[in-house]
Biopython code that builds the backbone (N, CA, C, O; Angstrom):
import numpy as np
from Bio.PDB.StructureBuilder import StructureBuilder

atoms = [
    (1, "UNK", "N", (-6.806, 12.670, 10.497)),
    (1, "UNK", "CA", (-5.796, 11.669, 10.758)),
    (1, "UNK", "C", (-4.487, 12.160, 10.135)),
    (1, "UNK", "O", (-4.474, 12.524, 8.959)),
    (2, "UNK", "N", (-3.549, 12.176, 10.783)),
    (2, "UNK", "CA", (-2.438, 12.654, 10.480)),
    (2, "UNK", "C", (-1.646, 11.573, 9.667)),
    (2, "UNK", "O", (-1.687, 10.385, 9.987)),
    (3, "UNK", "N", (-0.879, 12.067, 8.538)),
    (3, "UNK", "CA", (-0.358, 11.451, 7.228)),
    (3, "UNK", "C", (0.804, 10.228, 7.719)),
    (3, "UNK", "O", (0.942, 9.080, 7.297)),
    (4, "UNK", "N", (1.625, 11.044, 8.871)),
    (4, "UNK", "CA", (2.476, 10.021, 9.128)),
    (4, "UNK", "C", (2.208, 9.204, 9.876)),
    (4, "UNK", "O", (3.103, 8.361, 9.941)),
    (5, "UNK", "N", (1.240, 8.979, 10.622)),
    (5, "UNK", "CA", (0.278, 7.593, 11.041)),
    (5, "UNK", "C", (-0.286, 6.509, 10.171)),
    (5, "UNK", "O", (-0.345, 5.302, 10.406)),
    (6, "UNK", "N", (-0.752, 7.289, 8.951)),
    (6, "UNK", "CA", (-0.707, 6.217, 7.921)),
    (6, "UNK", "C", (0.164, 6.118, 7.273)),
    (6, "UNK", "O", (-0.364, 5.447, 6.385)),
    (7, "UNK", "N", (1.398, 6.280, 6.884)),
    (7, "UNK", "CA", (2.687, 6.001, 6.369)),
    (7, "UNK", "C", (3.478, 4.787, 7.310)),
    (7, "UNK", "O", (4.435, 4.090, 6.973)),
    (8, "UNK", "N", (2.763, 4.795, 8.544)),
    (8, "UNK", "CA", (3.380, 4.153, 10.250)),
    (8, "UNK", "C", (2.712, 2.820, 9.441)),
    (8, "UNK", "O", (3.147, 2.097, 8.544)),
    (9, "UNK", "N", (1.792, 2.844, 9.990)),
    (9, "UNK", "CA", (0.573, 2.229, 9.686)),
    (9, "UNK", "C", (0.472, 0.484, 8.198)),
    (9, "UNK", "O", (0.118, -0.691, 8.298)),
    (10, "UNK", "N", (1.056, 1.433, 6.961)),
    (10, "UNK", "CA", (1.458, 1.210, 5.676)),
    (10, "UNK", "C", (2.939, 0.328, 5.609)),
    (10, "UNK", "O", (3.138, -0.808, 5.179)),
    (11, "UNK", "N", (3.637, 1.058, 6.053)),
    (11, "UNK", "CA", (5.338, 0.195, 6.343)),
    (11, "UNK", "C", (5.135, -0.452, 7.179)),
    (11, "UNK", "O", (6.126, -1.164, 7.344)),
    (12, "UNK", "N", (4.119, -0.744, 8.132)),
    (12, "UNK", "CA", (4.214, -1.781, 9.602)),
    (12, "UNK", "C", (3.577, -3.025, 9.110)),
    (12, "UNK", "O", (3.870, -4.128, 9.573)),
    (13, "UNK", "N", (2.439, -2.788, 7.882)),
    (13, "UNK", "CA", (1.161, -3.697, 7.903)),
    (13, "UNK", "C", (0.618, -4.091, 8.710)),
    (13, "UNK", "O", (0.420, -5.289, 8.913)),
    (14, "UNK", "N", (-0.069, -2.426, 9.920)),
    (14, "UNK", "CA", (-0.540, -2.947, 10.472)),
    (14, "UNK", "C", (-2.169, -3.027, 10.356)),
    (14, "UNK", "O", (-2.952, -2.237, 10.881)),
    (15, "UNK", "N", (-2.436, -3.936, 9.710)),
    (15, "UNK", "CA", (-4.315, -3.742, 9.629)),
    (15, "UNK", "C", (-4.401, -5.338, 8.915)),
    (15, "UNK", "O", (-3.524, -6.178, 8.713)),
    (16, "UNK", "N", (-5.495, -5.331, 8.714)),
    (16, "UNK", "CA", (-5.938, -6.913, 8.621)),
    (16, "UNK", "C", (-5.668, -6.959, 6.849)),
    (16, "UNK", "O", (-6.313, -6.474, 5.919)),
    (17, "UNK", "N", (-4.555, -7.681, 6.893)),
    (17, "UNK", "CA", (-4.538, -8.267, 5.396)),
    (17, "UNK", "C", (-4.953, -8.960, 4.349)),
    (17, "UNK", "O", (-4.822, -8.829, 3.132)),
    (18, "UNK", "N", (-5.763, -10.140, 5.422)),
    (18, "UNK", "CA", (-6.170, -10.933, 4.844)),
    (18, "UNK", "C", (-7.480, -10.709, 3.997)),
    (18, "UNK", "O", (-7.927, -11.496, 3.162)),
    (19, "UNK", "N", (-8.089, -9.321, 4.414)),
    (19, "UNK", "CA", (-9.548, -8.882, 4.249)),
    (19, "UNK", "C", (-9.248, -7.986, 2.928)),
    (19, "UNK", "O", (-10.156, -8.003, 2.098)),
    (20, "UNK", "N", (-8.594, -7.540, 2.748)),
    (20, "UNK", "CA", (-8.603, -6.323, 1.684)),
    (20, "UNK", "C", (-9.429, -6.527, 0.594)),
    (20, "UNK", "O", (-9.486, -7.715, 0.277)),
    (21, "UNK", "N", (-10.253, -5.592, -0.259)),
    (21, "UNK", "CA", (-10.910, -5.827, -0.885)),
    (21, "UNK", "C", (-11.042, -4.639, -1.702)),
    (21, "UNK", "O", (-10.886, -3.663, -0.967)),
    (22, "UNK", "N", (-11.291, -4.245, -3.057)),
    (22, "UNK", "CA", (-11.825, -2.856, -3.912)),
    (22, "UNK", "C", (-12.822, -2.695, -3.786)),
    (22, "UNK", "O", (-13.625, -3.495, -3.305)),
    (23, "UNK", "N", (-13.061, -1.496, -4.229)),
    (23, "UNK", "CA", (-14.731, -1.229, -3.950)),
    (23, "UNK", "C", (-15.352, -1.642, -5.054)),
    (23, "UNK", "O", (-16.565, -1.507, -4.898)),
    (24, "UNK", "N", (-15.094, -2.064, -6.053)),
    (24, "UNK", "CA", (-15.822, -3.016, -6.745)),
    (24, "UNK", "C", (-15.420, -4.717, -6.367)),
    (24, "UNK", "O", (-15.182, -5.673, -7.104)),
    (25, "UNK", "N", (-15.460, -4.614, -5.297)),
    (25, "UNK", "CA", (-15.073, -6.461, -4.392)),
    (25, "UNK", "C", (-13.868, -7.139, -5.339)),
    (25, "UNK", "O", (-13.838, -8.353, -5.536)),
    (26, "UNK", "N", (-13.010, -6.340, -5.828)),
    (26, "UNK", "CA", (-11.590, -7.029, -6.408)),
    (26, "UNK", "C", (-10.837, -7.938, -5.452)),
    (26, "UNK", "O", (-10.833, -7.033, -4.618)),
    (27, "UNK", "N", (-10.383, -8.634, -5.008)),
    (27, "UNK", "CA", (-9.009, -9.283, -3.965)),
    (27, "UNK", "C", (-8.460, -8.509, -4.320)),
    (27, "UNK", "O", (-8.655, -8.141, -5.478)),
    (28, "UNK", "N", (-7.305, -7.738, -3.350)),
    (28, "UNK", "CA", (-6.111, -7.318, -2.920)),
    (28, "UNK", "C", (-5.437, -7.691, -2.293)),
    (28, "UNK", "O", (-5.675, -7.719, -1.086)),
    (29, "UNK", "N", (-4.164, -8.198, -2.860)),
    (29, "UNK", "CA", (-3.545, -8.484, -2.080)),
    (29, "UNK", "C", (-1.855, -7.688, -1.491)),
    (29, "UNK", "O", (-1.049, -7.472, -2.397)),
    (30, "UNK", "N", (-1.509, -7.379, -0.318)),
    (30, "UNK", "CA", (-0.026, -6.486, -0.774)),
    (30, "UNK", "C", (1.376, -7.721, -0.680)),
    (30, "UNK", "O", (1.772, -8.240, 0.364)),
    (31, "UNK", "N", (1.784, -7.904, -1.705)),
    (31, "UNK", "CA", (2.779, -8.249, -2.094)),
    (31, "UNK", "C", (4.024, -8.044, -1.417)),
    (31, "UNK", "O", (4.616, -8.867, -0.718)),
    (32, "UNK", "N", (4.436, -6.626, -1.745)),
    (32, "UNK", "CA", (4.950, -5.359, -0.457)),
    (32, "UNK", "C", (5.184, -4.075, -0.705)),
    (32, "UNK", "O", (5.452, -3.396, -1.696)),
    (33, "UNK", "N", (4.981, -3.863, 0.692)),
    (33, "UNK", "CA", (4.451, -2.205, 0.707)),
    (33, "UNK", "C", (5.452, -1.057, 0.035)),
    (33, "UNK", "O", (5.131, 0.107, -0.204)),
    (34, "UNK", "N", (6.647, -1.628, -0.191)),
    (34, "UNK", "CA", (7.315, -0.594, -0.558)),
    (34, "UNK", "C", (8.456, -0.206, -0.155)),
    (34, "UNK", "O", (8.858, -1.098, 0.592)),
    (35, "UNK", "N", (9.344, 0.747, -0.225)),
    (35, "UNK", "CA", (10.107, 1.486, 0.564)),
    (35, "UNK", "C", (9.837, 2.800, 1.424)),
    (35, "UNK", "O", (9.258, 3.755, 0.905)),
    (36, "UNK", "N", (10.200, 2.827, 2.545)),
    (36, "UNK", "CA", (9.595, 4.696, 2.166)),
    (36, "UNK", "C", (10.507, 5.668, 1.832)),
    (36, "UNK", "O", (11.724, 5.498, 1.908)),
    (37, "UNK", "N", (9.921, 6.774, 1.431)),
    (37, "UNK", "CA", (10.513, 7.798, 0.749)),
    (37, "UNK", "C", (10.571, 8.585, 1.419)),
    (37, "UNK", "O", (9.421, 9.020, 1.451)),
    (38, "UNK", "N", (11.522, 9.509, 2.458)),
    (38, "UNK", "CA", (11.406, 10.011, 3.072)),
    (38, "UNK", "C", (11.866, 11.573, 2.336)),
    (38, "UNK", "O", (12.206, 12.559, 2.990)),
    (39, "UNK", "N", (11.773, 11.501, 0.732)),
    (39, "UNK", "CA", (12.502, 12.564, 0.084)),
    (39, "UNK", "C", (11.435, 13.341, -0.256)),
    (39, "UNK", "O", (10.502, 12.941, 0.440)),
    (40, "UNK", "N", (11.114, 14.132, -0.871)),
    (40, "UNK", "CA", (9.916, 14.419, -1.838)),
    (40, "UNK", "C", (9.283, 13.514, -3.189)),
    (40, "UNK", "O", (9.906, 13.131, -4.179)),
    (41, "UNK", "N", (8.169, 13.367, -2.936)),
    (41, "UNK", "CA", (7.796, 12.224, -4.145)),
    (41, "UNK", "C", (6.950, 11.375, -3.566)),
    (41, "UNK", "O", (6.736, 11.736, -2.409)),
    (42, "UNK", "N", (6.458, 10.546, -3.814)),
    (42, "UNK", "CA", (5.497, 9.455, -3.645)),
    (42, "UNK", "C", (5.904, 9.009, -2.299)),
    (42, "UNK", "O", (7.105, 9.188, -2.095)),
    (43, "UNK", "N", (5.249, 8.481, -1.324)),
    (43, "UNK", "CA", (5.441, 8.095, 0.109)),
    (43, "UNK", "C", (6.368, 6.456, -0.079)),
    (43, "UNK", "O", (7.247, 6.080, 0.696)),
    (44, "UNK", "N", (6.013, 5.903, -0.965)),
    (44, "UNK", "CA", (6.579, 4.367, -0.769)),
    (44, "UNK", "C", (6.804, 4.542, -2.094)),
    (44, "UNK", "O", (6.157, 5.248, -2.867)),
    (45, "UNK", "N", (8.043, 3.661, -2.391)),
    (45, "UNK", "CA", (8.608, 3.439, -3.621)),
    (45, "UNK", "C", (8.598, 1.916, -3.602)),
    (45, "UNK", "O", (8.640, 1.182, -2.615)),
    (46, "UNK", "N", (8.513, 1.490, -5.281)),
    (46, "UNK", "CA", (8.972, 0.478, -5.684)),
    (46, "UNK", "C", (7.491, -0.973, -4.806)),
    (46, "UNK", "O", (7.586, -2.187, -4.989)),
    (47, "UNK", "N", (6.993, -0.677, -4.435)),
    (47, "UNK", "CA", (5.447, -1.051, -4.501)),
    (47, "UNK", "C", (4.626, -2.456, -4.847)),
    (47, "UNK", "O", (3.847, -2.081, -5.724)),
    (48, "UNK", "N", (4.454, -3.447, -4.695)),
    (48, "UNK", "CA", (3.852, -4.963, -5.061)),
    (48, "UNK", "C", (2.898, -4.766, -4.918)),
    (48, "UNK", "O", (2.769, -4.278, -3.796)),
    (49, "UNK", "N", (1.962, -4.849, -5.435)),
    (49, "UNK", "CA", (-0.040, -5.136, -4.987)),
    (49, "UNK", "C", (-0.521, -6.047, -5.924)),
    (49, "UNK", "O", (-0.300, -5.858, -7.120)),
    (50, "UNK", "N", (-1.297, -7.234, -5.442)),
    (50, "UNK", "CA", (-2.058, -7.729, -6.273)),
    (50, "UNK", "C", (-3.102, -7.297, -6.648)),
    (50, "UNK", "O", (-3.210, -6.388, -5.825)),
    (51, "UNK", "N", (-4.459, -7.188, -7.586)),
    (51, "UNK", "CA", (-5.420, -7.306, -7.758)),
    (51, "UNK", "C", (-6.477, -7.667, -8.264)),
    (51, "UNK", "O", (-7.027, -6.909, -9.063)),
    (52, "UNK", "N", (-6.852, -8.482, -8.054)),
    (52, "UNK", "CA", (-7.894, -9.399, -9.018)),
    (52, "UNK", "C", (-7.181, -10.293, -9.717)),
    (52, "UNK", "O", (-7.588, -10.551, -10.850)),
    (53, "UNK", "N", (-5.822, -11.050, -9.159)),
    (53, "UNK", "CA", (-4.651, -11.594, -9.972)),
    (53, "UNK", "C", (-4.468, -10.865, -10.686)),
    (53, "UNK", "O", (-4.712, -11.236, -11.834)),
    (54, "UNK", "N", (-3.928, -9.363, -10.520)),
    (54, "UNK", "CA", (-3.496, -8.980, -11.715)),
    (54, "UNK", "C", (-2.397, -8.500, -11.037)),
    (54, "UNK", "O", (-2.823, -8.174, -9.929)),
    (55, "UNK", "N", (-0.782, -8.198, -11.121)),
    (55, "UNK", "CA", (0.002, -7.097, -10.219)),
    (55, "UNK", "C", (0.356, -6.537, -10.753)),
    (55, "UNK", "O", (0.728, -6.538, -11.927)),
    (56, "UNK", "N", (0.313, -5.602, -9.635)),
    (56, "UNK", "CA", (0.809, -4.073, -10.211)),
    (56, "UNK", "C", (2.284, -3.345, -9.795)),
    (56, "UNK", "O", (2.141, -3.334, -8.572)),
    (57, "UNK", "N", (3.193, -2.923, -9.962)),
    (57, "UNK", "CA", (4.438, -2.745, -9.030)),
    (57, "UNK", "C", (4.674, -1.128, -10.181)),
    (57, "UNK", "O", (4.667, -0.826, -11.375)),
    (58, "UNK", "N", (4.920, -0.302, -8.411)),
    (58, "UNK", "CA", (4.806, 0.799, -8.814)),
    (58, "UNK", "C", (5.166, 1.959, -6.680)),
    (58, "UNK", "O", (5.418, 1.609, -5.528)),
    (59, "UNK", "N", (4.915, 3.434, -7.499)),
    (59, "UNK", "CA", (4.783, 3.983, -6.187)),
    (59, "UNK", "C", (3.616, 3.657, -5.245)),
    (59, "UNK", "O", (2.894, 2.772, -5.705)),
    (60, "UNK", "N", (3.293, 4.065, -4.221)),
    (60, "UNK", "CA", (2.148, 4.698, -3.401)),
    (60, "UNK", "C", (2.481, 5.745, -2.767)),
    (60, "UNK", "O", (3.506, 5.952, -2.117)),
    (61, "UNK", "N", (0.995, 6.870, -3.094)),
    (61, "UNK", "CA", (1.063, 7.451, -2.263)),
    (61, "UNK", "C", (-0.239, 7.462, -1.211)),
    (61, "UNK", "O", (-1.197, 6.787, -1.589)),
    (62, "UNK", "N", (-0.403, 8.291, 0.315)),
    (62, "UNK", "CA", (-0.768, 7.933, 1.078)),
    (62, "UNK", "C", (-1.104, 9.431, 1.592)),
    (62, "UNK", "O", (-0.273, 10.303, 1.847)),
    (63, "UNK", "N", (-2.953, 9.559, 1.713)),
    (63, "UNK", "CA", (-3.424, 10.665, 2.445)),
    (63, "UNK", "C", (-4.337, 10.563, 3.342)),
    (63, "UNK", "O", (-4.715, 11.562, 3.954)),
]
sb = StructureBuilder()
sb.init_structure("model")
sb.init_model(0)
sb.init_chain("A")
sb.init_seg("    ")
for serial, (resi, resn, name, xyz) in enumerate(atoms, 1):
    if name == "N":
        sb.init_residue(resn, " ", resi, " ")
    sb.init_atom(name, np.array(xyz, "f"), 0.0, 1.0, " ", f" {name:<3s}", serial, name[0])
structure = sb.get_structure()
């Protein structure tokens, strides 16, 4: 699967949100996805995720 399909994919939200889950069954939730980075460096900047009520705000990156 090619990287910038999921970068497409990631900035669009396109996939079911409401479902997200960790693999230890945490809630996830995305807050928001980010910016993208179209520079060198992390794919999305500046980053919202919930998890397990906990948030996190930060990069993502995406492979």
């Amino acid at each position: 699967m090619k990287e910038d399909f999921l970068h497409y994919v990631w900035k669009y939200q396109l996939f079911e949100k409401e479902r997200l889950y960790s693999i230890e069954n945490e809630v996830i939730h995305i807050l928001k996805p980010g910016m993208h980075n179209r520079n060198t460096g992390p794919d999305f900047l500046n980053a919202k995720i919930e998890i397990n009520h906990q948030i996190w705000v930060g990069n993502v990156e995406i492979h």
